[in-house]
C-alpha positions in Angstrom: -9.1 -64.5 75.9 -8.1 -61.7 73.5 -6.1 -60.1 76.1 -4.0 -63.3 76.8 -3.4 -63.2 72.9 -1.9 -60.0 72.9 0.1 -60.9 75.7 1.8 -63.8 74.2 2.2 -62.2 70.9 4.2 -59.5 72.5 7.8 -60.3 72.5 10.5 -58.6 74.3 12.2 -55.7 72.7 15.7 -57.0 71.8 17.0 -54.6 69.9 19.3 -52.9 72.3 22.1 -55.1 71.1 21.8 -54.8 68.1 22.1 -51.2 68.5 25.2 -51.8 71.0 27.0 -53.9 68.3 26.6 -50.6 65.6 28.1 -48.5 67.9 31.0 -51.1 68.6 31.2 -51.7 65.0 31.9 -48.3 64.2 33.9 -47.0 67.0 36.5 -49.9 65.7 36.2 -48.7 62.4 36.7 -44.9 64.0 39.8 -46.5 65.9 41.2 -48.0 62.8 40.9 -45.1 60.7 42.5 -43.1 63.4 45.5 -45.5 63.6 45.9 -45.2 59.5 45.5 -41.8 59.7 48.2 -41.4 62.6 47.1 -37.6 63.4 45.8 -36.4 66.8 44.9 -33.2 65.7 43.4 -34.5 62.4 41.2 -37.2 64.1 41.7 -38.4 67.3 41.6 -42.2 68.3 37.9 -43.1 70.7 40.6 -43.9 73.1 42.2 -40.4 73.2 38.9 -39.1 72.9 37.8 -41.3 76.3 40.5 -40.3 77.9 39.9 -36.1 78.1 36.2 -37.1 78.9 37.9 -38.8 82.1 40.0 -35.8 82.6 36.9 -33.5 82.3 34.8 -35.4 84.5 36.9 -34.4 87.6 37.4 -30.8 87.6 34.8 -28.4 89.2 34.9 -26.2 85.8 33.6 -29.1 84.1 30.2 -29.5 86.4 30.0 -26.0 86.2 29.9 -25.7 82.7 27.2 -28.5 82.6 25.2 -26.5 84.5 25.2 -22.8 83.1 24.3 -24.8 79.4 21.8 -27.1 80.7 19.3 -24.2 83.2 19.6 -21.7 80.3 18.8 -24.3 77.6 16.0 -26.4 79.7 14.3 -22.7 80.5 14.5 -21.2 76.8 13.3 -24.7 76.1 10.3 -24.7 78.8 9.6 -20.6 78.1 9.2 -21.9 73.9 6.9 -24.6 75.1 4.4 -22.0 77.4 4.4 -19.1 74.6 3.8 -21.6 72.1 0.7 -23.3 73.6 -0.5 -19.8 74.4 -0.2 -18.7 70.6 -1.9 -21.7 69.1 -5.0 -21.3 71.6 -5.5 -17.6 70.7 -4.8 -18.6 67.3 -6.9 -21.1 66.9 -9.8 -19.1 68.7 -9.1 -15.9 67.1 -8.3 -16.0 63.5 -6.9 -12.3 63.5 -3.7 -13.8 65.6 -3.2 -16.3 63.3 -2.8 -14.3 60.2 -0.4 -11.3 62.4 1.4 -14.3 63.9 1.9 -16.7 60.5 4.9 -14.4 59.0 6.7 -14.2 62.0 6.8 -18.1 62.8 7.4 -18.7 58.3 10.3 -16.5 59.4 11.4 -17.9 62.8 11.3 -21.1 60.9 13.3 -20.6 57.7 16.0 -17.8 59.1 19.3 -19.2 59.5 20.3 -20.0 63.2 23.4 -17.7 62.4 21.6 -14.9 61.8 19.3 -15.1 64.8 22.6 -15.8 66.7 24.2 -12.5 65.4 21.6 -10.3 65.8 21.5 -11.6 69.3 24.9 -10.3 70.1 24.2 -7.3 69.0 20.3 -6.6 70.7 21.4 -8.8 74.3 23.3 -6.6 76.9 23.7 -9.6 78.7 25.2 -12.6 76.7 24.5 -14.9 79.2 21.2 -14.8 78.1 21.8 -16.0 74.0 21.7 -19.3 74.6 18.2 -19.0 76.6 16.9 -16.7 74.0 18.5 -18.9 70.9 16.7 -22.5 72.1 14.0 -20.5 72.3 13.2 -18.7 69.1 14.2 -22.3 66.7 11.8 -24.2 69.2 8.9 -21.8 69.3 7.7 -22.1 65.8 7.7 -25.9 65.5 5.6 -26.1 68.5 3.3 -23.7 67.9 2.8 -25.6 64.8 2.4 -28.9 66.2 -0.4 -27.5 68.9 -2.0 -25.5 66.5 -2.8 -28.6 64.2 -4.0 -30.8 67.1 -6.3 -28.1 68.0 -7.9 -27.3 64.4 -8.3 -31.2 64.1 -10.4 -32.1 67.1 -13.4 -34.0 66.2 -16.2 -31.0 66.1 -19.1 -33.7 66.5 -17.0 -34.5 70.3 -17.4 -30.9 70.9 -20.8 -30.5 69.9 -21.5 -33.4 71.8 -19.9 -32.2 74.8 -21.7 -28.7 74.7 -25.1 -31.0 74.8 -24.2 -32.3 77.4 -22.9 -29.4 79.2 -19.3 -30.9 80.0 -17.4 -27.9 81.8 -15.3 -25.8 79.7 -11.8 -27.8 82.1 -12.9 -31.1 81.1 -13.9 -30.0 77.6 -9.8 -28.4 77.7 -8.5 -31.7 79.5 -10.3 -34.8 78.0 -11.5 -33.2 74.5 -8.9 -31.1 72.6 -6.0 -32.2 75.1 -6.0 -36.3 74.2 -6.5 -34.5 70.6 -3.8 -31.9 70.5 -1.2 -34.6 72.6 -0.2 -36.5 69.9 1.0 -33.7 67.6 2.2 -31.9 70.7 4.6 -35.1 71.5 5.8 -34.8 67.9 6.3 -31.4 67.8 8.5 -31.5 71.3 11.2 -34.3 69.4 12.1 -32.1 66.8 11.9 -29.4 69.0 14.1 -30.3 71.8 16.5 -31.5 69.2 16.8 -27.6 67.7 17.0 -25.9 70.8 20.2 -28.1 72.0 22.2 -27.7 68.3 21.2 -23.3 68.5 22.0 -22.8 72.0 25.1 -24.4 71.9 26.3 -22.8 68.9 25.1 -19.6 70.6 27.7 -20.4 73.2 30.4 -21.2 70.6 29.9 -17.9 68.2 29.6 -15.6 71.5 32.1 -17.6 73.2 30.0 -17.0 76.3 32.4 -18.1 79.6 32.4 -21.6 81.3 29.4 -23.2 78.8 29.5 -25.7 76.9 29.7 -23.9 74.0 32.3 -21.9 75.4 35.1 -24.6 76.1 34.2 -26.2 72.7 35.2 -23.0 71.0 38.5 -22.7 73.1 39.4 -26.4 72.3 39.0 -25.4 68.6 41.2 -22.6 69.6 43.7 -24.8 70.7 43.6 -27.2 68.1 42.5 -29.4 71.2 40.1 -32.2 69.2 39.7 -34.8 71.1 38.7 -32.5 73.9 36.2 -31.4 71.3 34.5 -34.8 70.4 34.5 -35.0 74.1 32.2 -32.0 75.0 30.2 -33.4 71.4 29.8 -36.8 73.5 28.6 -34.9 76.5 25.8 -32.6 74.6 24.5 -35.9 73.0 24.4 -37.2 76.4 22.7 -34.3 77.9 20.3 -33.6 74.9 19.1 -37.5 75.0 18.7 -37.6 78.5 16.6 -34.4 79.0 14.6 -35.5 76.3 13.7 -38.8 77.7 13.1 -37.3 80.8 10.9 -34.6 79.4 9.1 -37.1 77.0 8.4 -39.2 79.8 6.8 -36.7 81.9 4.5 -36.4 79.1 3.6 -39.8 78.4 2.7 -39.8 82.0 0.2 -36.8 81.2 -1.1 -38.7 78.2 -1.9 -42.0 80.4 -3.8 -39.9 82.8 -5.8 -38.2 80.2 -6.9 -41.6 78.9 -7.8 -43.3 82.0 
């Protein structure tokens, strides 16, 4: 009876046009301004803008560009993720690791992305790797952060319990401190993933790395090309939402089969 409660207090989620109406509101309010303002280089109209996102979508250079940004950012992405869940075990088993490794994430964390950037280009031989490398380094502290807190705030009276009972050391890993440590993981992956797309692609754009992202941005700004600009802007927010649904949702899936 509960259950069919539930149900029919749930209502559908209708908030996707109300959403779709803000952004109509305000690309009007863009197109009007841009009308007033009467300056292509200054701020381009949505239309105009529309337009050389049409005229990108069907050259080669474009796709190719697409890719080289999206492997290099998804792998120093992936790469933060596996070194950060390694450092927040040892750390949280060995206390020794986490005092060596706490300056060296308080400094990861609060150094300017430009600096990393710069001292990239100078250390990398290759610069096709800065964008890998950049993602990486602003995404590695806020994860390890987010794993290590899971971890130091698993229920100790679960793991007593579980060492009663002799549950393996996998299960203990799987069912114990991972439906503990998933939460803050989740968390930690939003603001990551958000990071590593805004360094890597101004990685490409200071470095000017060849067909990137990054790279045609900075030669549109070159140009004085802006509404090319705001096009390949529309096409990182595209890119970084949809990897991070697709990422999020591979780990919801993880979370539901922890549960069950």
């Amino acid at each position: 009876m509960q259950n069919k409660l539930i149900k029919l207090n749930k209502k559908p989620n209708n908030n996707w046009w109300k959403i779709l109406l803000a952004a109509v509101f305000w690309l009007a309010v863009w197109q009007v301004i841009a009308m007033i303002a009467a300056n292509a280089i200054f701020l381009p109209s949505p239309v105009s803008v529309a337009a050389d996102l049409g005229r990108l979508l069907v050259k080669g250079s474009f796709w190719l560009s697409l890719w080289n940004s999206f492997y290099r950012i998804a792998l120093g992405f992936l790469f933060a993720v596996v070194l950060a869940i390694g450092f927040a075990v040892l750390s949280y088993k060995f206390n020794i690791v986490k005092i060596l490794l706490s300056p060296i994430m308080s400094f990861l964390k609060a150094a300017p992305v430009v600096s990393f950037i710069i001292m990239l280009l100078i250390i990398l031989r290759n610069k096709n790797l800065l964008s890998l490398v950049a993602g990486l380094m602003m995404v590695l502290p806020v994860i390890y952060a987010s794993v290590l807190t899971g971890l130091e705030h698993t229920d100790k009276r679960l793991l007593e319990m579980a060492k009663v009972f002799r549950v393996g050391a996998k299960n203990r890993a799987l069912y114990i401190y991972g439906s503990n440590v998933m939460p803050f993981f989740v968390s930690g992956c939003k603001s990551g993933l958000g990071l590593c797309w805004k360094a890597a692609v101004a990685a490409e754009v200071i470095g000017l790395i060849a067909n990137t992202i990054g790279g045609n941005m900075q030669m549109a700004k070159l140009y004085l090309f802006t509404s090319e600009l705001l096009a390949w802007t529309a096409v990182i927010i595209a890119l970084s939402a949809g990897f991070e649904r697709l990422f999020l949702w591979g780990l919801n899936a993880i979370k539901r089969k922890l549960e069950t």
